[in-house]
Backbone atoms as SQL, in Angstrom:
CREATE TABLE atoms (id INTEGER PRIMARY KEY, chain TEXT, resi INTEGER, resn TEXT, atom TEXT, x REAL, y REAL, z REAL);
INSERT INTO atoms VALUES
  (1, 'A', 1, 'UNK', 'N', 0.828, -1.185, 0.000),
  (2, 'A', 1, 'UNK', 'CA', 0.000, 0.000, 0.000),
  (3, 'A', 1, 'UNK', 'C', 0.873, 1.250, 0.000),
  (4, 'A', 2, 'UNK', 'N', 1.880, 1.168, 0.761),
  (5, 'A', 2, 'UNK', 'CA', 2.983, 2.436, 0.842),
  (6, 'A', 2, 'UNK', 'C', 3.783, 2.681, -0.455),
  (7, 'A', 3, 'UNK', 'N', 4.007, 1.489, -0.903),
  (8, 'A', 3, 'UNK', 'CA', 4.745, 1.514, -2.163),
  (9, 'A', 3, 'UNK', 'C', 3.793, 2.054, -3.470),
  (10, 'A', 4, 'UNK', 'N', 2.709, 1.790, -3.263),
  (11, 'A', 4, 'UNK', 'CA', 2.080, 2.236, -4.641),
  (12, 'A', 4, 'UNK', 'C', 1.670, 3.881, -4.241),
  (13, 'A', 5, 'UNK', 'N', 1.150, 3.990, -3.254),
  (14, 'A', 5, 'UNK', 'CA', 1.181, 5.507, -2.584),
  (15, 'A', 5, 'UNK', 'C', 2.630, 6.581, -3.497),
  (16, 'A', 6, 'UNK', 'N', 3.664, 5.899, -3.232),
  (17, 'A', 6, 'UNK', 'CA', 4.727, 6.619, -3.270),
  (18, 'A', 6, 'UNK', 'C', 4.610, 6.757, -4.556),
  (19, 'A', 7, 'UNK', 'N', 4.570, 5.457, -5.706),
  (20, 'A', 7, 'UNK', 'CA', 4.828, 5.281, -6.737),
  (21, 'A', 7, 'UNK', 'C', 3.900, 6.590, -7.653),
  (22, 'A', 8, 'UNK', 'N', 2.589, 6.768, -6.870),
  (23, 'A', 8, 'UNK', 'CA', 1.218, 7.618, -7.549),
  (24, 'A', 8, 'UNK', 'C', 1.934, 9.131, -7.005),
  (25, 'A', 9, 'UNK', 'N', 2.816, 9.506, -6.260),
  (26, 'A', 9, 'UNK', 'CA', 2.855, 10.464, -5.835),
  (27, 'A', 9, 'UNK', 'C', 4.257, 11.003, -6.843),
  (28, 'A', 10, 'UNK', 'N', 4.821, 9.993, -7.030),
  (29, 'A', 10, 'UNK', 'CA', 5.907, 10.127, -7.970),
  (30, 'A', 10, 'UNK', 'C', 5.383, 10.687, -9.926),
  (31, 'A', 11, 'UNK', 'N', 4.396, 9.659, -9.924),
  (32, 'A', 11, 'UNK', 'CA', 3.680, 10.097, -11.347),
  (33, 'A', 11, 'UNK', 'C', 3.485, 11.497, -11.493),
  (34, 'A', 12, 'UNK', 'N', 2.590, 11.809, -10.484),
  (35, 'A', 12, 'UNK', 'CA', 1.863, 13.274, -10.581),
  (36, 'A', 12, 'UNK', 'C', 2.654, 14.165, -10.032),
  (37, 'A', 13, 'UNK', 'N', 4.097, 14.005, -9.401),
  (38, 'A', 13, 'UNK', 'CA', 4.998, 15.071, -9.353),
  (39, 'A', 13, 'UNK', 'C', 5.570, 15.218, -10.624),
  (40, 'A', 14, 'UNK', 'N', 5.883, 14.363, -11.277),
  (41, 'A', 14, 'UNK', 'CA', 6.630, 13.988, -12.567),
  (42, 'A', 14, 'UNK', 'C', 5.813, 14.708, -13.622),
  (43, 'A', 15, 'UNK', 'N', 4.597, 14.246, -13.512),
  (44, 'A', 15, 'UNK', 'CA', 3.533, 15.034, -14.368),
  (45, 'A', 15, 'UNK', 'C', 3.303, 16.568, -14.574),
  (46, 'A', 16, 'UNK', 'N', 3.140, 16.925, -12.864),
  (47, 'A', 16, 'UNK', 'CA', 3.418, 18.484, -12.746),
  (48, 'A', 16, 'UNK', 'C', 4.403, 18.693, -12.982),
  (49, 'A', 17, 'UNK', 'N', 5.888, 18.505, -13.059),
  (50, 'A', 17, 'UNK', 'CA', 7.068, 19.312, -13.073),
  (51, 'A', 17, 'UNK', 'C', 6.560, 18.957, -15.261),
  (52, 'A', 18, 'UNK', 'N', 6.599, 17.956, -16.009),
  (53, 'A', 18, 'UNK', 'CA', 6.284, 18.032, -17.215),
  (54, 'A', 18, 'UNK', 'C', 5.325, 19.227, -17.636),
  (55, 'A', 19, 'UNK', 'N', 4.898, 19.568, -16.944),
  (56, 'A', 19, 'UNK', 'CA', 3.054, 20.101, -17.606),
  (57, 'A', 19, 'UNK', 'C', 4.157, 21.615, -17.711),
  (58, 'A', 20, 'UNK', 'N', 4.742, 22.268, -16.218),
  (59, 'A', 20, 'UNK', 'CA', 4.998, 23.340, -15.812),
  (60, 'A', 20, 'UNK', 'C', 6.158, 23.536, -17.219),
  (61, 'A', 21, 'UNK', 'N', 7.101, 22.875, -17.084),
  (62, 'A', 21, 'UNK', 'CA', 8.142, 23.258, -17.755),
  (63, 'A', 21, 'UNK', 'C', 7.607, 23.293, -19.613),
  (64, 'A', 22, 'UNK', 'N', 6.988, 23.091, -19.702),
  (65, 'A', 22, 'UNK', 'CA', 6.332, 22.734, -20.921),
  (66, 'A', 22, 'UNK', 'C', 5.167, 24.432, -21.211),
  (67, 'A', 23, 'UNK', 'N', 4.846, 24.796, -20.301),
  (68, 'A', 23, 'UNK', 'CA', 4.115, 26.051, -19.901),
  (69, 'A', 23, 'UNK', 'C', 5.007, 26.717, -19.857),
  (70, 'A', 24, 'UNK', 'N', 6.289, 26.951, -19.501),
  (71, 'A', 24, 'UNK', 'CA', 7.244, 27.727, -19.288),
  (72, 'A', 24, 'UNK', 'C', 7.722, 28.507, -20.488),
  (73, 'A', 25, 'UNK', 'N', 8.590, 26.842, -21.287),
  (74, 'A', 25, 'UNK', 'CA', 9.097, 26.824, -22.561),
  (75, 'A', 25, 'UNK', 'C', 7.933, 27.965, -23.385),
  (76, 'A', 26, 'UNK', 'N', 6.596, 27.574, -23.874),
  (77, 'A', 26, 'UNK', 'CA', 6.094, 27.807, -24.542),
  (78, 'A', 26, 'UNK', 'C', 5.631, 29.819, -23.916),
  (79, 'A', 27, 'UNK', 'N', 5.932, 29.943, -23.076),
  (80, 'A', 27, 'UNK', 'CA', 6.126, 31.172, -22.615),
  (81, 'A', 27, 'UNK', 'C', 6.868, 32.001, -23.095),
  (82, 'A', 28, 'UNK', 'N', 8.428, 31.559, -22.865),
  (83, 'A', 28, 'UNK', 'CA', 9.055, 32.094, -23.524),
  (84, 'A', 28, 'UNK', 'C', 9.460, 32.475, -25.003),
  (85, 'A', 29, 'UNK', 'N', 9.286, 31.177, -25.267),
  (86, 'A', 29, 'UNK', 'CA', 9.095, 31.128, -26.796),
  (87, 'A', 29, 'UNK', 'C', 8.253, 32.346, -28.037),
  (88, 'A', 30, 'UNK', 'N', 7.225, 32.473, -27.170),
  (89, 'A', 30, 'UNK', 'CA', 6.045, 33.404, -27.357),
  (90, 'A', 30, 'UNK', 'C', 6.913, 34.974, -27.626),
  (91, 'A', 31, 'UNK', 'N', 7.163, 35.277, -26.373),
  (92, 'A', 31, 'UNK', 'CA', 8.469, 36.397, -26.351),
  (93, 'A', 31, 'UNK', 'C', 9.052, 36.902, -27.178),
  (94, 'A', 32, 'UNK', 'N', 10.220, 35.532, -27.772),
  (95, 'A', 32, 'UNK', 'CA', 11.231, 36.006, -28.042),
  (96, 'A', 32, 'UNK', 'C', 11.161, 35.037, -29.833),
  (97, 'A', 33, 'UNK', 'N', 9.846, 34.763, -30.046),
  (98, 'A', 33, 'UNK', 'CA', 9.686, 34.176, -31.233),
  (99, 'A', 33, 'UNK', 'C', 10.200, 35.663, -32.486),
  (100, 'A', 34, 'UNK', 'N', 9.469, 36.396, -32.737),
  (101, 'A', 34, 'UNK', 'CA', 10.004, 37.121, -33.741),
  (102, 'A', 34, 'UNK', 'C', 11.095, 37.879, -33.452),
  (103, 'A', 35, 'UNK', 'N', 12.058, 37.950, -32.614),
  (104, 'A', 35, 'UNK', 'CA', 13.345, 38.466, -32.484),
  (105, 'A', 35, 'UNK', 'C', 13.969, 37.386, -32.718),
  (106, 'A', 36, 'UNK', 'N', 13.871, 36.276, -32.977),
  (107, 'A', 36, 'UNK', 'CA', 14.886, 34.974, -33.333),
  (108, 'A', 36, 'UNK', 'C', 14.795, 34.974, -34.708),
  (109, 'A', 37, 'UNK', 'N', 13.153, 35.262, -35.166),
  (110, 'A', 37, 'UNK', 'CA', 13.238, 35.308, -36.562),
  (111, 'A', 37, 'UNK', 'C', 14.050, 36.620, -38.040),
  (112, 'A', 38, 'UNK', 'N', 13.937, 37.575, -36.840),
  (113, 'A', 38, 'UNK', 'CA', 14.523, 38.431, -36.863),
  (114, 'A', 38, 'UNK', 'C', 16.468, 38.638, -36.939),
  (115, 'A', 39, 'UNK', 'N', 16.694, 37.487, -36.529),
  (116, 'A', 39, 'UNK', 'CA', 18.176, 37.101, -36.114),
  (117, 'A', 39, 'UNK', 'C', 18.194, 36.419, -37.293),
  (118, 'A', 40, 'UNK', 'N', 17.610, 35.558, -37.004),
  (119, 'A', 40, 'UNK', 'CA', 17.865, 34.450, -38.813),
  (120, 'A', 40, 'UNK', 'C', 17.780, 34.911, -39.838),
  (121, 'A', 41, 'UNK', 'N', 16.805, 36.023, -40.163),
  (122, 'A', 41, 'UNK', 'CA', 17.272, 36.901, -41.672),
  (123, 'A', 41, 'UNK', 'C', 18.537, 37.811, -41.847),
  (124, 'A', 42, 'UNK', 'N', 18.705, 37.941, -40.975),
  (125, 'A', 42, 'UNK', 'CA', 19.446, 38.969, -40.830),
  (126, 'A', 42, 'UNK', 'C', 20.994, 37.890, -41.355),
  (127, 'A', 43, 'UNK', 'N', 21.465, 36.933, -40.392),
  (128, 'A', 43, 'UNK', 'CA', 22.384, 36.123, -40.934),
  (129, 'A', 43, 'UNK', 'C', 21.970, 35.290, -42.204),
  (130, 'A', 44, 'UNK', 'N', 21.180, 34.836, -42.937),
  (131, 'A', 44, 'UNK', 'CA', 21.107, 34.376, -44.104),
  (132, 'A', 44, 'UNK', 'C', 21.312, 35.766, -44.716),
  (133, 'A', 45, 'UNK', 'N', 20.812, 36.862, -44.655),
  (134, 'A', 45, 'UNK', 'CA', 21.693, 38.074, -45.599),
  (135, 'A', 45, 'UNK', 'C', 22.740, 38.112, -45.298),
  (136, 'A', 46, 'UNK', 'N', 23.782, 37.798, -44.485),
  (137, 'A', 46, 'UNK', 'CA', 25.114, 38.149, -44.454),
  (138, 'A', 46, 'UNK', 'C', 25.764, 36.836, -45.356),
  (139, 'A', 47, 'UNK', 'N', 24.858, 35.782, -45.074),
  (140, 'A', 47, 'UNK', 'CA', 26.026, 34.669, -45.018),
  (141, 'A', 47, 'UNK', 'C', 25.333, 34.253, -46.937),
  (142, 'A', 48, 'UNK', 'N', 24.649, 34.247, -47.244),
  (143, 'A', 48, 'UNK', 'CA', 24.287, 34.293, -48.787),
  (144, 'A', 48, 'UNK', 'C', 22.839, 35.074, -49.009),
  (145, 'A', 49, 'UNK', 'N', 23.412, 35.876, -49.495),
  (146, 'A', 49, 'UNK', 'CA', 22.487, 37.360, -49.870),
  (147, 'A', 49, 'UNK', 'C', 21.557, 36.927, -51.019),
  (148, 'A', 50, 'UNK', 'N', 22.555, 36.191, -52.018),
  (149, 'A', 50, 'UNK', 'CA', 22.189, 36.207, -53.499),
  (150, 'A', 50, 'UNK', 'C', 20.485, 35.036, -53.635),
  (151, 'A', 51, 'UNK', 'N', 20.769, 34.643, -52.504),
  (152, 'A', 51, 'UNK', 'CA', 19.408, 33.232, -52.569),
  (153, 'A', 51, 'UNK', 'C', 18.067, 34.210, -51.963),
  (154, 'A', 52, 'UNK', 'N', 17.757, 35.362, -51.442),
  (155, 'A', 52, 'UNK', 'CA', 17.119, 35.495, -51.573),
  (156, 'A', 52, 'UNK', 'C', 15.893, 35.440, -50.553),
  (157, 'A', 53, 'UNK', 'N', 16.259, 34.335, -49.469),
  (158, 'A', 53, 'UNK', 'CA', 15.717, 33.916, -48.891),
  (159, 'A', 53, 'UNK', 'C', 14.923, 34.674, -47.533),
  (160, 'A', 54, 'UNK', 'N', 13.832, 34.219, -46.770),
  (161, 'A', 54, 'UNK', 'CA', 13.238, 35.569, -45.911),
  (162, 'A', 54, 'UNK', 'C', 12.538, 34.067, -45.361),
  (163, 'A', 55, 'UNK', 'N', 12.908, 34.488, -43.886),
  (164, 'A', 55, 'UNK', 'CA', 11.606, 33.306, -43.150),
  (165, 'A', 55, 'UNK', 'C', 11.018, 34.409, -42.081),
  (166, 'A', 56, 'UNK', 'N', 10.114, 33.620, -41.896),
  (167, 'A', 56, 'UNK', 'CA', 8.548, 34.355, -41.301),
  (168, 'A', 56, 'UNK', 'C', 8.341, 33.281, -40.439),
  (169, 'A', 57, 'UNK', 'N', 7.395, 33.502, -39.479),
  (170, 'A', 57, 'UNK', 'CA', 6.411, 32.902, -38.891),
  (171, 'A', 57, 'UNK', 'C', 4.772, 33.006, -38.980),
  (172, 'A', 58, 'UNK', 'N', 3.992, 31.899, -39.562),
  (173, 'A', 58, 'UNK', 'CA', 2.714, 32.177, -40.164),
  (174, 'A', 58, 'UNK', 'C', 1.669, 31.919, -39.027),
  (175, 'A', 59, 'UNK', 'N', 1.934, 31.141, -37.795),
  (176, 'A', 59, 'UNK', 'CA', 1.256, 31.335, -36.941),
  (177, 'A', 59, 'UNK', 'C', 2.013, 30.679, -35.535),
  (178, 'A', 60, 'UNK', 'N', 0.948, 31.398, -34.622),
  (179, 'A', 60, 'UNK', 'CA', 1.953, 30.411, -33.376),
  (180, 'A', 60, 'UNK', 'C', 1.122, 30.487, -32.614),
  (181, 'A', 61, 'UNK', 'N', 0.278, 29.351, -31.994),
  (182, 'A', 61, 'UNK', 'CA', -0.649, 29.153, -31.132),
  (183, 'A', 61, 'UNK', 'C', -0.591, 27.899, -30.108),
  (184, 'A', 62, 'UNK', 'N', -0.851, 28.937, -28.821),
  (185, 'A', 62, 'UNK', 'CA', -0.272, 27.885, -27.399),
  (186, 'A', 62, 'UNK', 'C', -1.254, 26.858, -27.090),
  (187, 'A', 63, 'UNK', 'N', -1.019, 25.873, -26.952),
  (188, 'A', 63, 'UNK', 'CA', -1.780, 24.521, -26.577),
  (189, 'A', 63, 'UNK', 'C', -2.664, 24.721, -25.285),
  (190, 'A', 64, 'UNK', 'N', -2.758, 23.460, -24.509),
  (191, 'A', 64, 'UNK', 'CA', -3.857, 22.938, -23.769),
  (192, 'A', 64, 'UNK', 'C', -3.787, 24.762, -22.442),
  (193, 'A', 65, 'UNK', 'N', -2.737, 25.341, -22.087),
  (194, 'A', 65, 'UNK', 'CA', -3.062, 25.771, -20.845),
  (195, 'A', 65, 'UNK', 'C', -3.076, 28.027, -21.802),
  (196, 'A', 66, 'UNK', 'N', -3.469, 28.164, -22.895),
  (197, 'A', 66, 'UNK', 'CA', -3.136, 29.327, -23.308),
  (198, 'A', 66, 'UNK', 'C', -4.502, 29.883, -22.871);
C-alpha cells in the first residue's frame, strides 16, 4: 500500500514538473519568437544574400493551458 502511494505520488509530481516546464518553454518562446526570426534573416543576408531567402512565422498558437 505504501509503495504504490509513493509510486502515484511520484507520477503526478513527474507530471506536474512536465506540464509546468512545458508552460514555461512555450512562454518564452512566445516572447522572443520574432526576435529569433529576426536574427535568422538577418544572418542568411550576411552569409548568402544572393538566394534570396526571408523566413517568417505564419502562426503560433499555445496549446492545452493558453
Amino acid at each position: 500500500m505504501k509503495k504504490t502511494l509513493v509510486a502515484a505520488g511520484v507520477v503526478i509530481a513527474l507530471g506536474i514538473v512536465w506540464t509546468g516546464g512545458a508552460w514555461y518553454t512555450g512562454k518564452k518562446l512566445e516572447n522572443h519568437l520574432s526576435e529569433m526570426v529576426t536574427q535568422a534573416n538577418e544572418q542568411l543576408k550576411r552569409t548568402a544574400p544572393e538566394a534570396g531567402v526571408e523566413l517568417s512565422y505564419q502562426n503560433y498558437q499555445r496549446g492545452v493551458f493558453s
